[in-house]
C-alpha angles and dihedrals in degrees: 000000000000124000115243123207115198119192123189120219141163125216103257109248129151114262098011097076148036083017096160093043085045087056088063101038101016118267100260090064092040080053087050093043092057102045087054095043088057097043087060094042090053091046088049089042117049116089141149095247089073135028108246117211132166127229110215132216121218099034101222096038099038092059098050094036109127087201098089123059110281096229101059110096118240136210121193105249087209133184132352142022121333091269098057096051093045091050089051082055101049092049102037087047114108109266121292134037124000128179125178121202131186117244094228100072110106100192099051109123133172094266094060097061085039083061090049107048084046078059102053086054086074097030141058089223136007121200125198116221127224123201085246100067091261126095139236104208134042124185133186121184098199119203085142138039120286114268103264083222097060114141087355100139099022125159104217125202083007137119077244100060096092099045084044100057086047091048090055086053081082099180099357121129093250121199139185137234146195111308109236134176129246130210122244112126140029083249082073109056090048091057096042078053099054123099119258092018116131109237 
């Protein structure tokens, strides 16, 4: 069964994405700065050991978006939180393993999903720390249906989201990643820019 590798993204408008980070810096470059960031992510990310597929917000506009690279598949992200429409995504994948990443983690590289689909061969579910408390990657194996509870509960936005998500994977072998960090601030970017700072 072929690995699948699902990255979200939102069409980078300003003013409909990267809004914290755009308070800091203005929300045309926090737009900028999240079109390039995923261009680079797509070109790190796509390889022939997975099948690389965007998921696309919002749905109508996504789809037909000529910002991201034309042959990439897409998938409507569609309604709700962030945990409804990943979990849309887990269970309506093909079959086998599936991750989702976010598009505003700098540091993600190849070898980092390679790691994690190696992971998923000895565990039910793999999840990717940030330094927030959130987390960049979720991954699910599969070989059974997806856990009717997953992302109930979950703190959103929040220094629980992490422990949360890992909470609603009630009786599932969870493993942990590589811990990444995400962008949000400004804050952020300084730090991701300092010497010696783990991306």
């Amino acid at each position: 069964m072929r690995r699948q590798l699902i990255v979200m993204v939102k069409e980078p408008r300003p003013g409909r994405v990267k809004t914290r980070l755009g308070r800091d810096i203005g929300m045309t470059a926090a737009a900028w700065w999240f079109r390039h960031q995923v261009a680079r992510l797509l070109r790190e990310v796509e390889d022939p050991r997975w099948h690389l597929s965007l998921a696309v917000s919002p749905d109508r506009v996504g789809m037909t978006s000529r910002v991201w690279p034309a042959h990439l598949p897409r998938l409507p992200q569609g309604p709700g939180n962030l945990g409804d429409r990943m979990g849309r995504l887990l269970r309506n994948a093909p079959p086998g393993p599936v991750c989702i990443i976010g598009a505003d983690i700098p540091g993600i590289r190849a070898a980092h999903i390679a790691r994690a689909f190696d992971a998923l061969g000895r565990h039910d579910a793999l999840v990717g720390p940030a330094h927030d408390g959130g987390f960049w990657l979720i991954g699910l194996r599969r070989t059974g249906r997806v856990p009717d509870g997953l992302f109930q509960g979950v703190r959103w936005s929040t220094a629980y989201a992490l422990r949360d998500t890992i909470d609603s994977l009630d009786g599932q072998r969870v493993a942990l990643t590589d811990q990444l960090r995400d962008i949000d601030t400004a804050a952020d970017l300084r730090a991701l820019r300092s010497p010696g700072t783990q991306p």
